[in-house]
C-alpha positions, 0 to 999 in steps of 0.5 A: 500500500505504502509503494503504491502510494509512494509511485502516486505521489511520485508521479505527480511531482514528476508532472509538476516538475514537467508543467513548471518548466516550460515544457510544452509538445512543438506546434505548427509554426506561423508565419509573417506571411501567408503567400510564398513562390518557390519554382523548387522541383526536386525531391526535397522541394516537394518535401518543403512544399507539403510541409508548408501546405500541411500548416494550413497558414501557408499558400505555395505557388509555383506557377511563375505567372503567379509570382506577382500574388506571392508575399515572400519568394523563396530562392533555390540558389543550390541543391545537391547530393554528394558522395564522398569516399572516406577510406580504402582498404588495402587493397584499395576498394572502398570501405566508407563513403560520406553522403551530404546533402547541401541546400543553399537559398535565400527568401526575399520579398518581390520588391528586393528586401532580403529576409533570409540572406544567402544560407546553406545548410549542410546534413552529412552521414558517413556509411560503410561499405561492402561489395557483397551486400550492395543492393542493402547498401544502395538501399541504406543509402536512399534512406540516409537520404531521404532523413537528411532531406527531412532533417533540412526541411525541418531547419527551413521550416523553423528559419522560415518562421523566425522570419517576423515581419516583412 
């Protein structure tokens, strides 16, 4: 009776503690604007896309004769993937690769006025390597990819809306 009491009394001090600390679940972001242009066509563009569209506070557009009714435009100065070899064997086959993954943008408002100067950002994975298991390994790789991406999607959602006012 006393441990179930002692578990009780507990578990309350822990929510407490929690509540009083600032703790609190993340919420969708919001922004200073409400209309965006972007002409981003790869992969980690449809990413962006969905996740701004999914706040439901924003409206992409993408078609160029459209650009005029966008608040803000987002500005795709780089986007690529690379794969670097990061150690050899004896033999000189390869045992690890580096993917990267490196965005370069900018967000500006049609007048001119720059909101986010030039910014990159740079995800990095190191991967080992075997000749025998290669499918598995191309297959590791798309998904490494594929976190990276979402790990940058996230960082231009959170640049994006420290952005307060245009």
């Amino acid at each position: 009776m006393q441990r179930r009491a002692f578990l009780s009394v507990s578990a309350t001090a822990a929510a407490l503690m929690l509540s009083g600390c600032g703790f609190a679940l993340r919420k969708a972001p919001s922004f200073a604007f409400t209309t965006l242009y972007s002409s981003i066509n790869s992969q980690l563009g449809v990413g962006l896309r969905r996740s701004l569209q999914s706040t439901r506070k924003v409206e992409v557009i993408s078609d160029p004769r459209r650009m005029a009714e966008a608040q803000v435009i987002l500005e795709v100065l780089g986007d690529q993937r690379e794969k670097v070899v990061l150690s050899l064997n004896a033999a000189g086959q390869v045992r690890e690769f580096q993917l990267r993954l490196r965005f370069r943008f900018r967000l500006r408002t049609p007048a001119g006025k720059e909101l986010i100067p030039d910014t990159e950002i740079l995800q990095q994975r190191d991967i080992s390597f075997n000749e025998s298991a290669v499918l598995a390994k191309e297959a590791e790789e798309t998904l490494l990819y594929r976190d990276m991406q979402n790990d940058v999607i996230q960082q231009i959602m959170r640049r994006l809306a420290a952005v307060t006012e245009l």
